[in-house]
N, C-alpha and C positions, 0 to 999 in steps of 0.2 A: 715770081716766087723765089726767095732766098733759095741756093742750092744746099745750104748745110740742112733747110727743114725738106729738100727732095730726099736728102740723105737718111735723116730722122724717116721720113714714112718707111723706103724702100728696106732700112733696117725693121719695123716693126712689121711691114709686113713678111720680111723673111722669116721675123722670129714666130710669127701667127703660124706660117707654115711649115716651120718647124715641130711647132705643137702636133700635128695633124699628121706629119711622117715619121717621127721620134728617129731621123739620121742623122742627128749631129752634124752635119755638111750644112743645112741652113742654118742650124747655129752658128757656125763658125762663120758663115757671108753675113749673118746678122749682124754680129760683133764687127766684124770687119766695117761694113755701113757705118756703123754707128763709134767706131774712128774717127773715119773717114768726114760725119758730120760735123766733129769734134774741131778735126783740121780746115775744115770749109767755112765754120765759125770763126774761125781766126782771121780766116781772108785768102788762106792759101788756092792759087790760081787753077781752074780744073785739070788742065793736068796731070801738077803734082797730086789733088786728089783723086785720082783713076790711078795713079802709081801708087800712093799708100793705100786705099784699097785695093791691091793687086797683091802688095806684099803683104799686108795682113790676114788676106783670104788664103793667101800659099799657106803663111807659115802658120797658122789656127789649122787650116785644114792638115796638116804636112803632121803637126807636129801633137797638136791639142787633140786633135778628135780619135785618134788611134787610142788616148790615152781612158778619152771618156768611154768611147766604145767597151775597151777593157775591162771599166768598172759595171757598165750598165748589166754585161755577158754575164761576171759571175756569178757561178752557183750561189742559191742562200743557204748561208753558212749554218744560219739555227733553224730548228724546226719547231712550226709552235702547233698549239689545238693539239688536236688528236692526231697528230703527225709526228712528234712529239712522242706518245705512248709507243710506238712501233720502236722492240726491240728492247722495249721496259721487263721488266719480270714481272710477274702479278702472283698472287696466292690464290691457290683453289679454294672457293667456300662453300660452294657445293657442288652434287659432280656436272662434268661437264664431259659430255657426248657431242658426236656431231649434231646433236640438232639442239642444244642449247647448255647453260649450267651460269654459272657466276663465278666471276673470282675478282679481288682485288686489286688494284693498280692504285699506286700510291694514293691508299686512303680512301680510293673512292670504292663503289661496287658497280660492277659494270655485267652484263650478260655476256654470256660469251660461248664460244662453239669451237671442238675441236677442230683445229687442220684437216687432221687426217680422219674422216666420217667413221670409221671402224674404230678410231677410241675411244676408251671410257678413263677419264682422267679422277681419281678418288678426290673427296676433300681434302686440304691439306699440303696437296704435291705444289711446287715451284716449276710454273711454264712461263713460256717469253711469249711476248705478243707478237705477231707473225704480220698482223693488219687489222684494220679499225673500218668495220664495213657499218656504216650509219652510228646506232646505239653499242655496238657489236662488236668484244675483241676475239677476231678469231688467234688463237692460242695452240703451241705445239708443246708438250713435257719436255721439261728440263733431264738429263741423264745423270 
């Protein structure tokens, strides 16, 4: 068996395990293989391919995967669905107590429950959505 297609497996296999761990380190030996096939293709003697797969596993691992890691960690920036509504204003349209009432959020009509179970929020007032439990914004008045 040609060594550049030992090359070719031992990359796809790393990248399959890569799939399976999501830590960027098998990716980077992936890539690195699959060089490394690139250069055994050509002819180059084993070896030299164990040395540039050595340096390309360093500098992928050293250099690249700190960066992916970086991107994969951060926070998501937008919030969609009803995740999204939290911290919207909404109109009161009819009262809302703690054990139920309606109000507004951009356009739509949603049922909703005071925060704080001792309010009684009139038609009319301007509250912020506090959280979005199921169908359900619970809401606190605006001051």
């Amino acid at each position: 068996m040609d060594l550049w297609l030992i090359w070719l497996i031992i990359a796809a296999v790393l990248a399959v395990a890569e799939i399976f761990t999501l830590t960027a380190a098998l990716g980077m030996l992936s890539a690195a293989a699959l060089v490394t096939a690139g250069t055994a293709a050509v002819g180059l003697p084993l070896p030299f391919q164990f040395l540039v797969f050595t340096i390309v596993a360093t500098i992928t691992v050293i250099f690249v995967r700190p960066i992916a890691v970086r991107h994969v960690l951060q926070p998501q920036v937008e919030r969609f669905g009803v995740d999204a509504l939290v911290g919207r204003a909404a109109y009161v349209t009819s009262e809302v107590t703690g054990l139920g009432g309606r109000v507004r959020i951009d356009g739509e009509e949603w049922t909703a429950r005071a925060y704080d179970e001792t309010l009684v929020i009139p038609p009319g007032k301007t509250v912020d959505v506090m959280e979005i439990s199921g169908a359900t914004a619970i809401v606190y008045p605006r001051d």
